[in-house]
N, CA, C and O atoms as CSV, one atom per row, in Angstrom:
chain,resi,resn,atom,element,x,y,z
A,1,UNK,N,N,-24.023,-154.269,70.955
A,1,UNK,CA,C,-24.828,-153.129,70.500
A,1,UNK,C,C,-25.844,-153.587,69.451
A,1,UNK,O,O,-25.519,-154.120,68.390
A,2,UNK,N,N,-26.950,-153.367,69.788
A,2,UNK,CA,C,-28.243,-153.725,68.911
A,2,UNK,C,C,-28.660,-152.413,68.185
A,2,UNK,O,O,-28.757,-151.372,68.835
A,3,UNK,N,N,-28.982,-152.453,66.459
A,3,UNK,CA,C,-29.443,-151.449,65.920
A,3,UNK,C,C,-30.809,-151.800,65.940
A,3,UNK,O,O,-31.150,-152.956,66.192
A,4,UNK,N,N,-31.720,-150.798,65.667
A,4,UNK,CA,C,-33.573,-150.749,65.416
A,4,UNK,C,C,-33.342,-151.231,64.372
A,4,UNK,O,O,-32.203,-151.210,63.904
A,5,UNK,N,N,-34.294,-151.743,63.798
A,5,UNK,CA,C,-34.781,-152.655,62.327
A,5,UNK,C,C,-34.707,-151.569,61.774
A,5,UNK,O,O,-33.522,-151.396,61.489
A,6,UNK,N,N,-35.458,-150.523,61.379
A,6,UNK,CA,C,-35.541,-149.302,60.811
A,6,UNK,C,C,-34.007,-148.971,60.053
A,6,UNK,O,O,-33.436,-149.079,58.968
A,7,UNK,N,N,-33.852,-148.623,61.072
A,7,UNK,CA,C,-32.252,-148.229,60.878
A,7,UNK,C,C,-31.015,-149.445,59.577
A,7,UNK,O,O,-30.149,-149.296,58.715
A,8,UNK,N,N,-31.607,-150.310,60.130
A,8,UNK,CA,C,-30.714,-151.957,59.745
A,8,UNK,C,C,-31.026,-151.721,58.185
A,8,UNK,O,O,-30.196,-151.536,57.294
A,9,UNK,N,N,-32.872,-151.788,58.036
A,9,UNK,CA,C,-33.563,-151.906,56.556
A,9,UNK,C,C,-33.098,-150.629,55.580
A,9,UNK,O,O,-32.813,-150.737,54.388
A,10,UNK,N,N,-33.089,-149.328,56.405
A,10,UNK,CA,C,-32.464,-148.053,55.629
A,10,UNK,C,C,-30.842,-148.276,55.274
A,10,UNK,O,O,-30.202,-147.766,54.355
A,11,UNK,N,N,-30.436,-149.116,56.205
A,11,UNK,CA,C,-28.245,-149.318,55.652
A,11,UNK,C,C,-28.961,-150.282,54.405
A,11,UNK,O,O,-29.009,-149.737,53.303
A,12,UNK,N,N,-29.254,-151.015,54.463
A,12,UNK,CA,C,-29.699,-152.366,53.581
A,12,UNK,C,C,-30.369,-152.000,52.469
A,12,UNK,O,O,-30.444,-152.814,51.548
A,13,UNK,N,N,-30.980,-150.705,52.348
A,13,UNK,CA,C,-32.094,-150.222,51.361
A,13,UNK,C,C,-30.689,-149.531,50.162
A,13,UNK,O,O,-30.539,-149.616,48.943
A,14,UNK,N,N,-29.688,-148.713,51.528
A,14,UNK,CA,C,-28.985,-148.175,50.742
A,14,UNK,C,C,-27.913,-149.014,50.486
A,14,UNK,O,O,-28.075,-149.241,49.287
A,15,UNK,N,N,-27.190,-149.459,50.734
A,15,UNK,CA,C,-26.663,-149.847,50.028
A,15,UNK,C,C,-26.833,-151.299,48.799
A,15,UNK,O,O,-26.045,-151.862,48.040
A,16,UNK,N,N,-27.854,-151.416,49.033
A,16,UNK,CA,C,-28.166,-152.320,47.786
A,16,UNK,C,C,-28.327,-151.172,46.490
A,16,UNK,O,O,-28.075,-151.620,45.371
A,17,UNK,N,N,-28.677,-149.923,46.574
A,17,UNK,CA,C,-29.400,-148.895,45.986
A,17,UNK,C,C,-27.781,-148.468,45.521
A,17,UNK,O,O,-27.577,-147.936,44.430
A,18,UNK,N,N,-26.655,-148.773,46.502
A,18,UNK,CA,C,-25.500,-147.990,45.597
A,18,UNK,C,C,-25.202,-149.396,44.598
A,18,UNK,O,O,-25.095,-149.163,43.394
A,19,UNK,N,N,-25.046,-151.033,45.117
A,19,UNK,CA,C,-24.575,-151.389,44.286
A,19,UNK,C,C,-25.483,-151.684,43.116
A,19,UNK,O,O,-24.801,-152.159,42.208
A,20,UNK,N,N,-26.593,-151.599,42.827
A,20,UNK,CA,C,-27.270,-151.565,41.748
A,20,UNK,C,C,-26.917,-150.596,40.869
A,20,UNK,O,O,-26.710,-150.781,39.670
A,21,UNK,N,N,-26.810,-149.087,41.718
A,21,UNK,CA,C,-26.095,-148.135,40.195
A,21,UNK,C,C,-25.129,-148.658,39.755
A,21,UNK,O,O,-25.138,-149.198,38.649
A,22,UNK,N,N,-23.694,-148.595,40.814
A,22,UNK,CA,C,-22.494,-149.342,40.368
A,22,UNK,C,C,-22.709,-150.526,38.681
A,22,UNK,O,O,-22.405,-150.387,37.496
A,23,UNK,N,N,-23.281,-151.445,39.380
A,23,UNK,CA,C,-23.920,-152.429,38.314
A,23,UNK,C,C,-24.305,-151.690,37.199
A,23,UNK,O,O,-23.740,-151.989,36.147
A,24,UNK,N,N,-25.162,-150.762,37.174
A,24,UNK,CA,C,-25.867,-150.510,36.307
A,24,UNK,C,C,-24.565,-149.228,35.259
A,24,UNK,O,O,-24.735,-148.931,34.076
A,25,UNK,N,N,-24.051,-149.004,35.645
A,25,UNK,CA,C,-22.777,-147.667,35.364
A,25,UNK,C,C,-21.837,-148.508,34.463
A,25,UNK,O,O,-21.305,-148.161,33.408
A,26,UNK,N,N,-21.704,-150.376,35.493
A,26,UNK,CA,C,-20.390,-151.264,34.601
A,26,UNK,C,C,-21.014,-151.673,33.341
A,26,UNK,O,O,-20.369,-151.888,32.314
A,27,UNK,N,N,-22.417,-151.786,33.456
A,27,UNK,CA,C,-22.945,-152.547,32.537
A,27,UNK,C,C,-23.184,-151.958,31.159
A,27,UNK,O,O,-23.271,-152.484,30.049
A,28,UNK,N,N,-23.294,-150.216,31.741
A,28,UNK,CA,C,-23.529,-149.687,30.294
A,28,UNK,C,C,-21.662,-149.433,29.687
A,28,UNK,O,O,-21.194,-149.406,28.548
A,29,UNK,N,N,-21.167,-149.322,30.725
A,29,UNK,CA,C,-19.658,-148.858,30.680
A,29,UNK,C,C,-19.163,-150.301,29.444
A,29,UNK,O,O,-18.935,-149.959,28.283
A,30,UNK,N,N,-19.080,-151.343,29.700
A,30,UNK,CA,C,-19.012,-152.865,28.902
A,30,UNK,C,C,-19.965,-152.683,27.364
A,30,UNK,O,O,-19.517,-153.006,26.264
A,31,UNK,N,N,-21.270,-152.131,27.584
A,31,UNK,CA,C,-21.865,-152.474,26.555
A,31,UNK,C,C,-21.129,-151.363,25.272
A,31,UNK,O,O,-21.315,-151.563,24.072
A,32,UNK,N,N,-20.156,-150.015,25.903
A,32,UNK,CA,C,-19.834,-148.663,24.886
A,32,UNK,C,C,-18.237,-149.453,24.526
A,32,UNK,O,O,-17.529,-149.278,23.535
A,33,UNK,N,N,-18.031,-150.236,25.562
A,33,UNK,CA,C,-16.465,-150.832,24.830
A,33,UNK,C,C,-17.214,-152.001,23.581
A,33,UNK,O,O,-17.135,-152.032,22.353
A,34,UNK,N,N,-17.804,-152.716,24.402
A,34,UNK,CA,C,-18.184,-153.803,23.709
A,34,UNK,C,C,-18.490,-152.764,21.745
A,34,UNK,O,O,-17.724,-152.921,20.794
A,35,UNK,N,N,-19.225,-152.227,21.728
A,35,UNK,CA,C,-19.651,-151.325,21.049
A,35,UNK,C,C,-18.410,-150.507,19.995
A,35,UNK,O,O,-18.450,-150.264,18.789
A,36,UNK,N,N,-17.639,-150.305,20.743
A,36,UNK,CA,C,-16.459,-149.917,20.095
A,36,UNK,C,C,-15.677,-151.261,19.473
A,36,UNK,O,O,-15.220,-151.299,18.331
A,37,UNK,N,N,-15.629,-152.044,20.166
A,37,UNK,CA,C,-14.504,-153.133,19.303
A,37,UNK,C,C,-15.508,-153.589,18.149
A,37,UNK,O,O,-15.186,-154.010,17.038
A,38,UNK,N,N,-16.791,-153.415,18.654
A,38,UNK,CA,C,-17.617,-153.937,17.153
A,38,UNK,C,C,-17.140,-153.239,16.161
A,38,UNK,O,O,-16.581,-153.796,15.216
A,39,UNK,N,N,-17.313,-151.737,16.242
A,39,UNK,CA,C,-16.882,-151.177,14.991
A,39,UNK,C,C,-15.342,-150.894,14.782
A,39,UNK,O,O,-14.911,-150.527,13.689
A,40,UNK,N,N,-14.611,-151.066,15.785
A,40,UNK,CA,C,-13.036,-151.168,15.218
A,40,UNK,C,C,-13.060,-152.209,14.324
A,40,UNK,O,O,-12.624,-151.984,13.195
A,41,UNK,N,N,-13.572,-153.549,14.652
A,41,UNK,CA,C,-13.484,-154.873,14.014
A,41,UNK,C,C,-14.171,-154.547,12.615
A,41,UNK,O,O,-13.605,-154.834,11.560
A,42,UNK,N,N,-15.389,-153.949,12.658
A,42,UNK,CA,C,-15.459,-153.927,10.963
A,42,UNK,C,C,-14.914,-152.836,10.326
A,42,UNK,O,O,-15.209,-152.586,9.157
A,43,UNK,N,N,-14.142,-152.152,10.970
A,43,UNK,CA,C,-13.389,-151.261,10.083
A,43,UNK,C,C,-12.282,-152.164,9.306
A,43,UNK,O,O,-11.517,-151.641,8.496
């Protein structure tokens, strides 16, 4: 079974498009811990 390019580039568009949020969700998610042990530590 052969898909149209179209079709192939829109799976490919999306899901690069989910794991970039993902990425982008861990990254701020890391930077609010990171953030917290800073200020536990200078407490």
């Amino acid at each position: 079974m052969n898909l149209p390019s179209e079709q192939l580039e829109t799976l490919f568009f999306f899901y690069s498009y989910q794991i970039k949020r993902k990425r982008k969700t861990a990254q701020k998610f890391s930077n609010e811990k990171l953030h917290e042990f800073d200020t536990g530590k200078s407490l």
